[in-house]
C-alpha positions, 0 to 999 in steps of 0.5 A: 639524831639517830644514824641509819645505816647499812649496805645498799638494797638492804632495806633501810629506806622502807624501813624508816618509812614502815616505822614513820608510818607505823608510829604516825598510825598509833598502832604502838599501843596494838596488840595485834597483828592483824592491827599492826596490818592494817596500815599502808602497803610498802612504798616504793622506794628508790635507792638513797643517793645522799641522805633521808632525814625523817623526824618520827613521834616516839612518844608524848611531845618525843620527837627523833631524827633518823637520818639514814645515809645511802648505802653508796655513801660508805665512804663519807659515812663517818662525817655523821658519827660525831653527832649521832646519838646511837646507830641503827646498822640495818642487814638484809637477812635474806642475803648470805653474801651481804651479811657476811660483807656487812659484818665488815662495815659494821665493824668500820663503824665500831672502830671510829672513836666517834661511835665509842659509848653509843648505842647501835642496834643491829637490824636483820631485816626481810625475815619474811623472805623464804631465804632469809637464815635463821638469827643463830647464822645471821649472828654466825655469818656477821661474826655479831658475836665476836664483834660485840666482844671486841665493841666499846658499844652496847649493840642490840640485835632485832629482826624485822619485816617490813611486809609484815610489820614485825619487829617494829615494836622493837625497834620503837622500845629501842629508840625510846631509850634513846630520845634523850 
């Protein structure tokens, strides 16, 4: 199981349900953008009070669980670490503020001794929105770099877009390292 998570209204929900679709459309093996376009709209979402378990295909008969853990849940979020395989800390890029307020979560996450050793791959999500800063400032601003230091984890850092399908690919490399 892969533990989904990140600040509220930073995306996690349409992102776990852009990439189910996106993996269940077989457009992995597309090249193109306009390919990768071509599957459902965003899905309107309302905000996760709990958890969403979503089972994805990352390959022949490679099933995953992503269980993404609302935003509003931080307190009991560490309940889940134990039987997580690896992280997915998702970070609204278009938001200064919650990047900088994240940096602090993620770092509560890193310091369990039930998330030593596994893997977390840290999402800048929204990139398509006009205010979004740049990957240097959104690494500056989440001290990603000092976090990383200090981490007993390997973290991986993608940037997506929900709307316009990118970084998808991405992400679907780094959770086929960790189907087993």
């Amino acid at each position: 199981m892969i533990l989904v998570l990140g600040p509220s209204g930073c995306g996690k929900s349409t992102l776990v349900k852009v990439l189910s679709s996106f993996l269940s459309s077989n457009k992995l093996k597309s090249s193109s953008k306009n390919d990768l376009n071509e599957f459902e709209e965003l899905p309107s979402i309302v905000p996760t009070i709990g958890t969403n378990i979503t089972t994805v295909n990352i390959g022949k008969r490679n099933m995953l669980e992503l269980r993404e853990v609302g935003g509003s849940m931080v307190p009991i979020w560490k309940s889940y670490y134990k039987d997580a395989r690896g992280f997915i800390f998702i970070i609204d890029a278009s938001n200064s503020y919650q990047i900088s307020c994240a940096s602090i979560q993620l770092q509560k996450v890193l310091d369990s001794p039930d998330t030593e050793g596994k893997p977390v791959l840290v999402v800048f999500n929204k990139t398509d929105i006009p205010t979004k800063s740049n990957l240097n400032e959104m690494r500056y601003l989440s001290q990603l770099d000092e976090i990383s230091k200090k981490s007993s984890q390997v973290i991986s850092v993608v940037e997506t877009s929900c709307r316009e399908k990118n970084g998808f690919c991405d992400i679907v490399k780094w959770l086929q390292t960790k189907r087993h």
